[in-house]
C-alpha angles and dihedrals in degrees: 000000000000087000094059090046087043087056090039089060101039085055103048081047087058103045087054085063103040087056099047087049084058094045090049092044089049091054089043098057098041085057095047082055095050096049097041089064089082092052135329090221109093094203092058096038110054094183083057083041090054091040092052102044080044086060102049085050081071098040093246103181109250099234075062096055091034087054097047096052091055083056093073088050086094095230096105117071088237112104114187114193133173130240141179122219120190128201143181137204154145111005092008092290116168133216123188108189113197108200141173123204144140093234117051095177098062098036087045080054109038089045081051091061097040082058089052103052084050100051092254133131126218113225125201119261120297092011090117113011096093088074085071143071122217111216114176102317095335138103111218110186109237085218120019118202126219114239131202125247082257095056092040101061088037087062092041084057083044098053091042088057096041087044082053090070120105091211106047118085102174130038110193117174129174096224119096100260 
């Protein structure tokens, strides 16, 4: 019988990352689209040129890439479009989610209720932004806070949900994890 369990746990192993692969190549390729909308010409579009060299560092397969940035040719019904979605909770800690879906409604939503279940509030845009610096494509607090060891596993339970999501692509904070 410990054959059997072995091969049980090698498959559902396998199945996680299996799962995870899928989740990475799916963000990959919605930001290829997006940023394929300025230019499918990678010398010419530095953001497709970043996306795409993202992508490889993945090994995303090139029909992928190839098939995500013909998405942004608008001639396909499916309009992705970015968003950024700002939160606060406990101790004044600060989340910025940048996400990319073709619903907004329902990612705007889903991400919500992941907040609330995390004692967290969505604001409304540009509340909180101003407490950050944006350098390059990243989001630097202008005054990052010190968390406890307490705060600091409940966000890491927060991230992994939010990373979880098939529609966010970046997690800044303005805590020192």
């Amino acid at each position: 019988m410990s054959g059997h369990s072995k091969w049980s746990q090698i498959k559902h192993k396998k199945e996680l990352t299996d799962k995870k692969r899928g989740q990475i190549f799916s963000k990959l390729a919605k930001m290829i689209t997006v940023a394929a909308k300025d230019g499918d010409n990678p010398e010419t579009n530095s953001k497709l040129k970043t996306a795409i060299e993202k992508a490889k560092e993945f090994n995303l397969p090139n029909e992928n890439i190839e098939r995500a940035a013909k998405k942004a040719d608008g001639r396909n019904k499916i309009q992705l479009e970015t968003m950024l979605i700002e939160a606060i909770g406990p101790l004044n800690t600060i989340i910025l989610v940048e996400a990319i879906s073709d619903n907004k409604n329902r990612t705007i939503a889903e991400i919500k209720n992941i907040f609330s279940e995390n004692n967290f509030k969505m604001v409304p845009p540009g509340s909180l932004i101003w407490q950050f610096e944006q350098k390059g494509r990243e989001f630097i607090p202008k005054s990052p806070i010190e968390t406890d060891n307490e705060m600091k596993i409940k966000l890491k339970t927060l991230f992994e949900k939010l990373d979880e999501h098939d529609d966010v692509e970046e997690i800044y904070s303005n805590t020192n994890i």
